[in-house]
Structures are given as structure tokens and as C-alpha cells.
LUMGU-695140 format. One record per atom (N, C-alpha, C): residue in three letters; atom name; x, y, z. Coordinates in steps of 0.02 Angstrom, whole numbers, plus 50000, padded with zeros to 5 digits. Layout:
ala;CA;X;Y;Z
...
This chain:
unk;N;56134;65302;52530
unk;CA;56128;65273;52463
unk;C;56066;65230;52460
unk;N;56019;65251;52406
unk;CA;55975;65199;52388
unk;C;55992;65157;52348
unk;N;55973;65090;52370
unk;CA;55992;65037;52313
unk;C;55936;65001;52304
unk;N;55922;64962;52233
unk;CA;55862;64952;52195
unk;C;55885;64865;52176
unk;N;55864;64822;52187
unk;CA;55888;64765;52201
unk;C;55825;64728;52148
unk;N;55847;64695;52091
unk;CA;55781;64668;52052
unk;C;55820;64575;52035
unk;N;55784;64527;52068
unk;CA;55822;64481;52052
unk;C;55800;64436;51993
unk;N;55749;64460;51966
unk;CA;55714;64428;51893
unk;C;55732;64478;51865
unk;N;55789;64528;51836
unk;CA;55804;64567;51795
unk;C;55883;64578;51769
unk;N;55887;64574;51727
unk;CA;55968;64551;51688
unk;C;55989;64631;51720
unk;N;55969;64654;51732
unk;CA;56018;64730;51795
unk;C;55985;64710;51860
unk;N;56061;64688;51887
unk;CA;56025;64643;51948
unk;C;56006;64703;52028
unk;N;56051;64763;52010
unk;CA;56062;64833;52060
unk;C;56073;64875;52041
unk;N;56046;64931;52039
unk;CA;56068;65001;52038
unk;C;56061;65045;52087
unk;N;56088;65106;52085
unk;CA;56084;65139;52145
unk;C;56055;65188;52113
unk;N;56009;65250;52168
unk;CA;55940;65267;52146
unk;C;55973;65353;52184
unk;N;55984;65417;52149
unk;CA;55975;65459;52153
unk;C;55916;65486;52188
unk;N;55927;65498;52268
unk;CA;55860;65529;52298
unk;C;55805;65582;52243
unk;N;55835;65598;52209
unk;CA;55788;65656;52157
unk;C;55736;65616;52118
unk;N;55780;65560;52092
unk;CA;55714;65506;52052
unk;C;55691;65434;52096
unk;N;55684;65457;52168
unk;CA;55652;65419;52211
unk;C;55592;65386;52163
unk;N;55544;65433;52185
unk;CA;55469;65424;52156
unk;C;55472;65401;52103
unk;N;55500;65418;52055
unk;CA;55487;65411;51982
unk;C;55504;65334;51975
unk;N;55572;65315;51987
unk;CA;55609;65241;51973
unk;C;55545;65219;52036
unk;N;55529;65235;52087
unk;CA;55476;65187;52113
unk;C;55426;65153;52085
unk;N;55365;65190;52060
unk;CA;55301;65188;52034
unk;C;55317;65159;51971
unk;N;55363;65173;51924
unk;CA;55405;65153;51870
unk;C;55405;65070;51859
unk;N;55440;65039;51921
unk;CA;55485;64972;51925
unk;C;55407;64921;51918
unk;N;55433;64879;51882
unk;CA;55388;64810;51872
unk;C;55406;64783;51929
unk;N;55345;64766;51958
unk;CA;55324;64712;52015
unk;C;55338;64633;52002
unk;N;55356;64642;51949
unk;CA;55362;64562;51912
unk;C;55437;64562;51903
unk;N;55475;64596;51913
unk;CA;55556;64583;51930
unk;C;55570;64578;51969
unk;N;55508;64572;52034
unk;CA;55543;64563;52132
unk;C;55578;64617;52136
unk;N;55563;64682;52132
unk;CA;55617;64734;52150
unk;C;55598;64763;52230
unk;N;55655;64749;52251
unk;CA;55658;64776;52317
unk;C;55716;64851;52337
unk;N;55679;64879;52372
unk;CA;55736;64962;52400
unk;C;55756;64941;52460
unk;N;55801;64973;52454
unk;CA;55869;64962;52520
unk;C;55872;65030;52536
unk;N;55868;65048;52589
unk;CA;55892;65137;52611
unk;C;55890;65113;52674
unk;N;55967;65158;52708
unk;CA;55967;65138;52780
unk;C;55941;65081;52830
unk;N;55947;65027;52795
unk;CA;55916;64983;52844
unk;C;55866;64940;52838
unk;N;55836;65006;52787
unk;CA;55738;64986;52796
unk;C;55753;64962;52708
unk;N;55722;64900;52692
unk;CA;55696;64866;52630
unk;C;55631;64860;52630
unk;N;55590;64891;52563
unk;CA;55534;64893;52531
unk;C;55528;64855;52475
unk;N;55493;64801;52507
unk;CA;55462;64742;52437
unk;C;55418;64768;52386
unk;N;55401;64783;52316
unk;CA;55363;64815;52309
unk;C;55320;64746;52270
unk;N;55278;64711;52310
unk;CA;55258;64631;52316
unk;C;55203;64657;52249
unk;N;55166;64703;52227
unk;CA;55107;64685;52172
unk;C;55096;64781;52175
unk;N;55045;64772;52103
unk;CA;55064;64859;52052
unk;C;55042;64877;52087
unk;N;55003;64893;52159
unk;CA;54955;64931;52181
unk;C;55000;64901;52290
unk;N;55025;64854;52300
unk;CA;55056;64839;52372
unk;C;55116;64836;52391
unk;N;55148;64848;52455
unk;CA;55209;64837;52465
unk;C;55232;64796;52539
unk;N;55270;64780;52540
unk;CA;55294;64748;52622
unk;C;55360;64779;52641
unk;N;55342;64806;52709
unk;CA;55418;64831;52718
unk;C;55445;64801;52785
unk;N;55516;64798;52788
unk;CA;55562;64734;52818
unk;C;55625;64777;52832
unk;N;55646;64763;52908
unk;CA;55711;64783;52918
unk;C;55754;64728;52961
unk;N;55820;64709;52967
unk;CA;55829;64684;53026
unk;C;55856;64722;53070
unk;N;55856;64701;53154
unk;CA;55919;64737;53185
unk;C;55910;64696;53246
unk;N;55988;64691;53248
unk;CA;56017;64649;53303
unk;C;56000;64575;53282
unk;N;56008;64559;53229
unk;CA;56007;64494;53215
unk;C;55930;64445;53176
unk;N;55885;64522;53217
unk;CA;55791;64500;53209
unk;C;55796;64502;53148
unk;N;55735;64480;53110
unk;CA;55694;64496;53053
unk;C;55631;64522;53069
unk;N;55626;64577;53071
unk;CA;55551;64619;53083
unk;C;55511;64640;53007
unk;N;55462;64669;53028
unk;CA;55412;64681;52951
unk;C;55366;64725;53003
unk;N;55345;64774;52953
unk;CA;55323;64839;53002
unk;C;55250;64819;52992
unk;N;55201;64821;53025
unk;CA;55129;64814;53023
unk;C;55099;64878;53031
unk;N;55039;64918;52997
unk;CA;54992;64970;53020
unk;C;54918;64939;53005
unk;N;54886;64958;53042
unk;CA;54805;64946;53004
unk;C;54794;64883;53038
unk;N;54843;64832;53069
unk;CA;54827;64765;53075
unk;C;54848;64707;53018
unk;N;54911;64750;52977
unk;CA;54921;64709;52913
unk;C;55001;64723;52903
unk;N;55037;64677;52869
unk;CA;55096;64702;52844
unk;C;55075;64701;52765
unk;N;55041;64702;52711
unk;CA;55026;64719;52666
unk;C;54994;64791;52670
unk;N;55051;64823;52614
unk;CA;55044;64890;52630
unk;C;55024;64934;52568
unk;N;54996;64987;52555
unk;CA;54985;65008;52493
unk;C;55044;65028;52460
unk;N;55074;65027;52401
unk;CA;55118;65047;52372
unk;C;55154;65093;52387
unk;N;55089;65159;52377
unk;CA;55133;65243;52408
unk;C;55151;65225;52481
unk;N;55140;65193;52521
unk;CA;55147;65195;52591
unk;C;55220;65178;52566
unk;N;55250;65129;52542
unk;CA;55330;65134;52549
unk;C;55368;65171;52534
unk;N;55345;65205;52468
unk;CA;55394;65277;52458
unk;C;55392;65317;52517
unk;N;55326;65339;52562
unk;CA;55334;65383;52627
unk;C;55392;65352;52672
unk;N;55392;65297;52675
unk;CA;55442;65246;52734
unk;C;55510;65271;52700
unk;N;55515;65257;52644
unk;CA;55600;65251;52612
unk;C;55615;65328;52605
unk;N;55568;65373;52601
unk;CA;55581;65437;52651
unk;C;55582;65452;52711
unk;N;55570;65434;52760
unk;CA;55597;65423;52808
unk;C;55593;65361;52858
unk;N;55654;65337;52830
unk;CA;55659;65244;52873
unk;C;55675;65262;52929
unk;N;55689;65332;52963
unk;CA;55715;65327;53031
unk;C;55663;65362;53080
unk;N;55599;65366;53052
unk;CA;55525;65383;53102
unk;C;55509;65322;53141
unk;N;55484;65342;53200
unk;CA;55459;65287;53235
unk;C;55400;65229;53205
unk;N;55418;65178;53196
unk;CA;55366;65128;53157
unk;C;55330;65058;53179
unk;N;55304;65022;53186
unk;CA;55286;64970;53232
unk;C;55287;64913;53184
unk;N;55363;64901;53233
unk;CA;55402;64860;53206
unk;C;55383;64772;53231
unk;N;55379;64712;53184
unk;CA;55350;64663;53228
unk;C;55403;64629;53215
unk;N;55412;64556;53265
unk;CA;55458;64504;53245
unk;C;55422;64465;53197
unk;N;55457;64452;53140
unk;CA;55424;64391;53107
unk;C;55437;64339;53138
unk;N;55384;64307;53148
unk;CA;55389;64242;53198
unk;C;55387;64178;53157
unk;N;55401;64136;53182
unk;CA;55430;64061;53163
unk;C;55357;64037;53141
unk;N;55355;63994;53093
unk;CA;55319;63956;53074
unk;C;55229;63970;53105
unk;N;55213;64032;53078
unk;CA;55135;64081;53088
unk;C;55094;64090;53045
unk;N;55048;64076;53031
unk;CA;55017;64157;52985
unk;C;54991;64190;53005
unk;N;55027;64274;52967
unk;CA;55033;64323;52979
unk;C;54985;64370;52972
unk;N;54975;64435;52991
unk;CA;54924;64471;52976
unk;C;54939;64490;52892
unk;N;54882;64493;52841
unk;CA;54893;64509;52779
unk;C;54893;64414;52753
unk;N;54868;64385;52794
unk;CA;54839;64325;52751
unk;C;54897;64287;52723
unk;N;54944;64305;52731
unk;CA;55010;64248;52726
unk;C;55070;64211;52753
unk;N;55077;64171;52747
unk;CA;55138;64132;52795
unk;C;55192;64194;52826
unk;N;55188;64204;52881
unk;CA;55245;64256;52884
unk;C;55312;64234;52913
unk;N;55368;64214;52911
unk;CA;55420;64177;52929
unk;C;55490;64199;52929
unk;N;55527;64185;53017
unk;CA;55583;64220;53000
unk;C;55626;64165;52951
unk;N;55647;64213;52896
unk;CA;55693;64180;52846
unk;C;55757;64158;52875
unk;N;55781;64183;52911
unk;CA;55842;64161;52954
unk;C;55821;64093;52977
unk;N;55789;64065;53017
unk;CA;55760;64012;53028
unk;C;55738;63949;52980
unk;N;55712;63975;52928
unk;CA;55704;63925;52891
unk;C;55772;63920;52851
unk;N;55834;63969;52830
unk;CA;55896;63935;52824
unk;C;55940;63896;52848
unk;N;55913;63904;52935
unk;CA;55946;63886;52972
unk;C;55907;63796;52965
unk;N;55835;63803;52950
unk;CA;55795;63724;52955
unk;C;55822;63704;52886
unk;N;55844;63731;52814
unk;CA;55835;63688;52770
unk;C;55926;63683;52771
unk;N;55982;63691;52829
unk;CA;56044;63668;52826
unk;C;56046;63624;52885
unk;N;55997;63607;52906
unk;CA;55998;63574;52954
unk;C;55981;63477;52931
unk;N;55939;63500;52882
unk;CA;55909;63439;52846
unk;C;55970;63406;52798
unk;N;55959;63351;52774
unk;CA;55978;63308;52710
unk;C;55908;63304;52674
unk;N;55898;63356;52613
unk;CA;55866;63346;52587
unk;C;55846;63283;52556
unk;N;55900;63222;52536
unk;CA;55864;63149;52505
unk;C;55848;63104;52545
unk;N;55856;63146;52622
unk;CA;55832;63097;52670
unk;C;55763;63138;52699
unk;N;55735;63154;52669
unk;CA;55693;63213;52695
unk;C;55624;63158;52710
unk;N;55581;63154;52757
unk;CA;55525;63098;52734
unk;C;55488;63145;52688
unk;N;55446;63092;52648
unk;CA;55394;63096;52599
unk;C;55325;63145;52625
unk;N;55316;63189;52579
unk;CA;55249;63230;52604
unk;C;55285;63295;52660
unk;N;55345;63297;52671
unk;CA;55380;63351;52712
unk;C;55360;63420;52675
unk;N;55361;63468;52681
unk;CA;55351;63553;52657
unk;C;55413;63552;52593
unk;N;55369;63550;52529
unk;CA;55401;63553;52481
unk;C;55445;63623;52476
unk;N;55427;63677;52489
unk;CA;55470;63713;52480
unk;C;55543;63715;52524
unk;N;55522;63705;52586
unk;CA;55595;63676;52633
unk;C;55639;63635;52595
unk;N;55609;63569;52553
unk;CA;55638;63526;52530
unk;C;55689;63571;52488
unk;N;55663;63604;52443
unk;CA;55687;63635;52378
unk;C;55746;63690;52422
unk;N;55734;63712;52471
unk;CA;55776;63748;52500
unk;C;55845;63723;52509
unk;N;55824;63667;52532
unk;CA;55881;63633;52568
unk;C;55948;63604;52524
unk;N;55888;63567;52468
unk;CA;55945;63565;52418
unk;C;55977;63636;52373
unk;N;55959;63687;52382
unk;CA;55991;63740;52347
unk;C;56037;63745;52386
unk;N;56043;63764;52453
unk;CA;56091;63778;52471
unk;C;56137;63730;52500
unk;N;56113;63648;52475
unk;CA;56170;63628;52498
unk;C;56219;63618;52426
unk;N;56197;63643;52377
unk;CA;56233;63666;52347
unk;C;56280;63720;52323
unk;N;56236;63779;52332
unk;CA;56268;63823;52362
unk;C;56318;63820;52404
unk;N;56332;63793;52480
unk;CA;56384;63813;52513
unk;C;56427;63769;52488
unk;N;56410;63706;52458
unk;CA;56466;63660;52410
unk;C;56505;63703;52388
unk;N;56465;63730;52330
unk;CA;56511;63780;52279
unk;C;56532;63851;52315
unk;N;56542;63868;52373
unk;CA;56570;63922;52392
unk;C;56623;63918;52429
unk;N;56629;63843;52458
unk;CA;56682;63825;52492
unk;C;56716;63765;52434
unk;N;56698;63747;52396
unk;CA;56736;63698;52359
unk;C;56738;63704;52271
unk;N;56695;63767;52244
unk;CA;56693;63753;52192
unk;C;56635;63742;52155
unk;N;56614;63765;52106
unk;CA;56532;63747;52083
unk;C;56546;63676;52050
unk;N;56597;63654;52028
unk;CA;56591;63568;51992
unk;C;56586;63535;52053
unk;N;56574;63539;52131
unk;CA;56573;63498;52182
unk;C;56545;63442;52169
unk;N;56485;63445;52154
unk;CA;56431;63404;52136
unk;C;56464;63345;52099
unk;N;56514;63358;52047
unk;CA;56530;63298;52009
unk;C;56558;63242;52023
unk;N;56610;63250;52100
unk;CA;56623;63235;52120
unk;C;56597;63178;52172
unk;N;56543;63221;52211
unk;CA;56518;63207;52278
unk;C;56453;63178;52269
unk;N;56404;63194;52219
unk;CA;56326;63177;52218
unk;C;56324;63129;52155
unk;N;56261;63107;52155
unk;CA;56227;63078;52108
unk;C;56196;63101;52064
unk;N;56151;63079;52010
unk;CA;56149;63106;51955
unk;C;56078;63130;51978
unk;N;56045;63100;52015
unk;CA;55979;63119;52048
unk;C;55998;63175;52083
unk;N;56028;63190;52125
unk;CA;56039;63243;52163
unk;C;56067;63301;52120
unk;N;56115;63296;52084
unk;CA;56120;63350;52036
unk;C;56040;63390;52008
unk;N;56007;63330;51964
unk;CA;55957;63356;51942
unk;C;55917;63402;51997
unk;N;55918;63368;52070
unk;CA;55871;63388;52124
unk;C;55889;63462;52124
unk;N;55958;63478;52123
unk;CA;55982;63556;52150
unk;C;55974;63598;52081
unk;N;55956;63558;52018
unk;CA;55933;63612;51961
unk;C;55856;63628;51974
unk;N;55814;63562;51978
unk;CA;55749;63568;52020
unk;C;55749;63596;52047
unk;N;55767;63619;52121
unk;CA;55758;63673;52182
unk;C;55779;63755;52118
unk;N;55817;63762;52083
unk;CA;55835;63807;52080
unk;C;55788;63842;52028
unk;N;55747;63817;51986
unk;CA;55675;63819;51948
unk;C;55618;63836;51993
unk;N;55642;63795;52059
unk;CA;55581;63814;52093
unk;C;55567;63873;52112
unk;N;55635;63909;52126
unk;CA;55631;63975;52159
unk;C;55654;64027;52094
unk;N;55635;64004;52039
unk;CA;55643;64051;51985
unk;C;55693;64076;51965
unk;N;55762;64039;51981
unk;CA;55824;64054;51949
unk;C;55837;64028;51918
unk;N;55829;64043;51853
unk;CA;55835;64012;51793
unk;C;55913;64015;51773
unk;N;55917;64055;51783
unk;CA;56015;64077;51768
unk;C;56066;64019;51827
unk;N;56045;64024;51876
unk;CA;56061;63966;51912
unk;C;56061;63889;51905
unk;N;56014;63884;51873
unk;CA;55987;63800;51857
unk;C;56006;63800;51806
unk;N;56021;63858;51734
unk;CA;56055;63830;51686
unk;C;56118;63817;51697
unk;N;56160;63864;51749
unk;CA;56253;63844;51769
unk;C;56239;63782;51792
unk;N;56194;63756;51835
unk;CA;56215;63702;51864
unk;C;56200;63637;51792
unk;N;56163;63647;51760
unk;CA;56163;63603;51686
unk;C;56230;63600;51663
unk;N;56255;63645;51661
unk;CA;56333;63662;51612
unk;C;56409;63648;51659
unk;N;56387;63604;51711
unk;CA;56451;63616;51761
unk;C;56529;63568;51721
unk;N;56564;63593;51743
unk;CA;56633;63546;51721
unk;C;56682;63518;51756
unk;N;56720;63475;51749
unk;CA;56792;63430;51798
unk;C;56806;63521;51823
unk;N;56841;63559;51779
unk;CA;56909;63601;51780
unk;C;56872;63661;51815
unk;N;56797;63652;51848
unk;CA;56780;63715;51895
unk;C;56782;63795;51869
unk;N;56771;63786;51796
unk;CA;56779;63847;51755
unk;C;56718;63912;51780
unk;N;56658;63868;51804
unk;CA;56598;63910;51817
unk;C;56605;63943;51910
unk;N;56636;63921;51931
unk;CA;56639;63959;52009
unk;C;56636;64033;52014
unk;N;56684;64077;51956
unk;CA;56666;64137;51978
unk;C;56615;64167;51957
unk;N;56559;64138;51884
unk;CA;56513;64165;51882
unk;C;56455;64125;51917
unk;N;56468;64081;51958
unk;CA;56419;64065;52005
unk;C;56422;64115;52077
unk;N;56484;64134;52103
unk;CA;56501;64180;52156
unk;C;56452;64239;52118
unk;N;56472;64255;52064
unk;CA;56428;64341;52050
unk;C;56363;64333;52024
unk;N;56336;64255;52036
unk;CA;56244;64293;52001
unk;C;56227;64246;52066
unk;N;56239;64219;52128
unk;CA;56206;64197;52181
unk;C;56235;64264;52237
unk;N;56266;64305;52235
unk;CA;56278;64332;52276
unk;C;56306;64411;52253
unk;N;56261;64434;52209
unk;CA;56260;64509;52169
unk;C;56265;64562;52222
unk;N;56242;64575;52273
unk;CA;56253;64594;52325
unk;C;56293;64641;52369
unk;N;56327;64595;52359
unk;CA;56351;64610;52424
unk;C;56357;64565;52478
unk;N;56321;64510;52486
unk;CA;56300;64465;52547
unk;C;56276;64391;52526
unk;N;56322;64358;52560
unk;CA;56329;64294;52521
unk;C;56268;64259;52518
unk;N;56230;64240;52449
unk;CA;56167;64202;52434
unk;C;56109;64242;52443
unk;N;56121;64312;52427
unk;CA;56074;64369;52419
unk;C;56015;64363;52383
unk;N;56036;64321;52329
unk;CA;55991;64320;52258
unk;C;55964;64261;52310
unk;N;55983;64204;52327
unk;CA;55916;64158;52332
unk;C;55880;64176;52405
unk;N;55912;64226;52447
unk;CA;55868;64255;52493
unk;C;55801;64301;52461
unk;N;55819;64345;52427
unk;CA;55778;64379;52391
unk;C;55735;64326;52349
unk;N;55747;64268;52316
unk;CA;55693;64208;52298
unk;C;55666;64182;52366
unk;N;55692;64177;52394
unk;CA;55655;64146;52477
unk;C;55587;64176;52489
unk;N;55622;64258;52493
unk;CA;55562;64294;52510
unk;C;55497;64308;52463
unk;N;55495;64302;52410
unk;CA;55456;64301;52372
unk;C;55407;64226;52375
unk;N;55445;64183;52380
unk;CA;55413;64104;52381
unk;C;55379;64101;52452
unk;N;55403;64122;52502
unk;CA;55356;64115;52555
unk;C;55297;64175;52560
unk;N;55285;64207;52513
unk;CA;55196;64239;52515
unk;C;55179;64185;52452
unk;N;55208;64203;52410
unk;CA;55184;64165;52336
unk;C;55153;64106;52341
unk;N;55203;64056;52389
unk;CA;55177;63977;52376
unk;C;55169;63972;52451
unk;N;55142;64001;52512
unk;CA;55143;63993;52579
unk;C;55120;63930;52593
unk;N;55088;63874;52549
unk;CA;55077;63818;52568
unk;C;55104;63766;52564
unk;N;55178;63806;52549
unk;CA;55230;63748;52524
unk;C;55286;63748;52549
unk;N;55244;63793;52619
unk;CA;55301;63796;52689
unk;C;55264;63766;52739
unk;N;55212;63733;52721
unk;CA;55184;63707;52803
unk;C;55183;63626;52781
């Protein structure tokens, strides 16, 4: 099964008939973050003319390099998502680098693991703004997945509320930062916070898929 994953687009997945591979490829706006899923192998299709392609296994986050680059020409990913199971030279994305192709390259696992590790309002001053913004998304996020999206009303301040609509602007979820504007006592918004942070399949999909976009986009707002 191909699946077509666009997280700036009110159809957040569809699944893609091998026959209109090509066509829904070359087709899809680059400006909806649309990424392909086939067997394993995910194709970013990052700008109208480039692509990045990314698999994990065994836990890694790899990104395939040719030429000396993981920025790849467009058609090069339709050949891959035809066959994701050819031999390919596969790299680790490594921790806190830059990468070949001129941008921060970073395992995302890692930096979830650095921005739950933090208290974002204790963060010092001048720290990697985008970590910051990370940190508070998802410490709202796992709030509201283990307790409820009104957590916040409860537990935070009025600064920190605003902070986790902030983080959630930052990474271009607009649909996110408006639920968290609209939250209530009676926890009415939890299940449509469960289905537009985690459309998926895999819990906090959508702001992984913003992750990955923000670390080429704003790479200087990870160091």
C-alpha cells in the first residue's frame, strides 16, 4: 500500500493506487509537506523540482545519500518508491551535524527524546529556539494523551498555555493552536485532538511530520 501523507492539507492521507503513482506524484504541491510511505521507504517531496528520502530500521533514522547529497532530484524518488527494496546507501542521521545537502541533518528520535527531557520555562535564555518550541508541544501533547486536552487548565499558567499555542504556530499547526485557544473544564476537545495530532496511525505523527520539515526549513533554530 502506498500512502500519501500531506500535513498542511485538510485531506490529511490517502492511499495511492500503484497505476497513478507518477501522476498523484509530480501532481502533489510541495507546499502541503506531502510525504510517500511504501514499504518502509518515505519520500519527502521537500521543493517542485527536490526530494529527501528516509527510512527507519531497527530503531535508526537513516536518509539515503547519492552524489554526496541527501537532496535529491524529484524523479529520483518516484524511481526509489518503485523500488524501496534495491540496494541503496543508506546513512545514519547523526545527532546534532550538518549534513551533506547544506542542512542540519538530525536524528528526530533524539531531539524528541532532548525536547522531553527539558522543562521548557526553565529552559536558559538564548537556548535553540526550535527545541524550546518542541518541548513545549509535546509537553502538551503527552498531557493531553494521557490526561485529556483541558490538562493545561488545570496544571499550567496562563503563560504556558499561550507558550504551547506559540510552539504550535511555530511548527505550522494552525488547527492545533486554534484547539488549544478553545480548550474547556468538561474535556470536550480530546478526541478531536487524538485525530488531527495523530492522523496516522502513530502517536504525534502530524507534529513529527512538522519536526521534519522545521529542521531543513529553520536549521538555525536547532543549534
Amino acid at each position: 500500500m502506498i500512502r500519501l501523507r500531506l500535513y498542511k492539507a485538510r485531506e490529511r492521507q490517502r492511499v495511492i493506487d500503484p497505476a497513478d503513482l507518477e501522476a498523484v506524484y509530480f501532481a502533489v504541491d510541495p507546499e502541503t509537506k506531502p510525504v510517500f510511505e511504501y514499504d518502509g521507504v518515505m519520500v519527502w517531496v521537500s521543493g517542485p523540482d527536490r526530494c529527501r528520502v528516509e527510512r527507519r530500521i531497527r530503531g535508526r533514522d537513516l536518509h539515503l545519500v547519492e552524489a554526496g547529497t541527501n537532496v535529491l532530484p524529484r524523479a529520483r524518488g518516484l524511481e526509489i518508491l518503485r523500488a524501496p527494496g534495491a540496494d541503496y546507501r543508506w546513512v545514519h542521521s547523526l545527532d546534532w551535524r550538518w549534513g551533506a545537502g547544506d542542512y542540519l541533518d538530525r536524528d528526530r528520535v533524539d531531539v524528541f527524546v532532548r525536547a522531553l527531557d527539558m522543562q521548557p520555562w526553565a529552559a536558559p535564555p538564548g537556548g535553540p529556539v526550535g527545541l524550546v518550541h518542541l518541548s513545549y508541544l509535546m509537553w502538551f501533547h503527552n498531557g493531553a494523551m494521557a490526561n485529556g486536552a483541558a490538562w493545561p487548565l488545570d496544571y499550567c499558567t496562563a503563560e504556558q498555555i499561550a507558550a504551547f499555542t506559540t510552539a504550535a504556530v511555530y511548527f505550522e499547526l494552525d488547527e492545533i493552536a486554534d484547539l488549544i485557544g478553545r480548550l474547556e473544564p468538561d474535556d470536550a476537545l480530546s478526541h478531536e485532538y487524538r485525530d488531527l495530532s495523530s492522523p496516522f496511525g502513530e502517536d504525534a505523527s502530524l507534529i513529527r511530520d512538522a519536526l521534519r520539515c522545521k529542521l531543513v526549513e529553520a536549521a538555525q533554530d536547532w543549534v
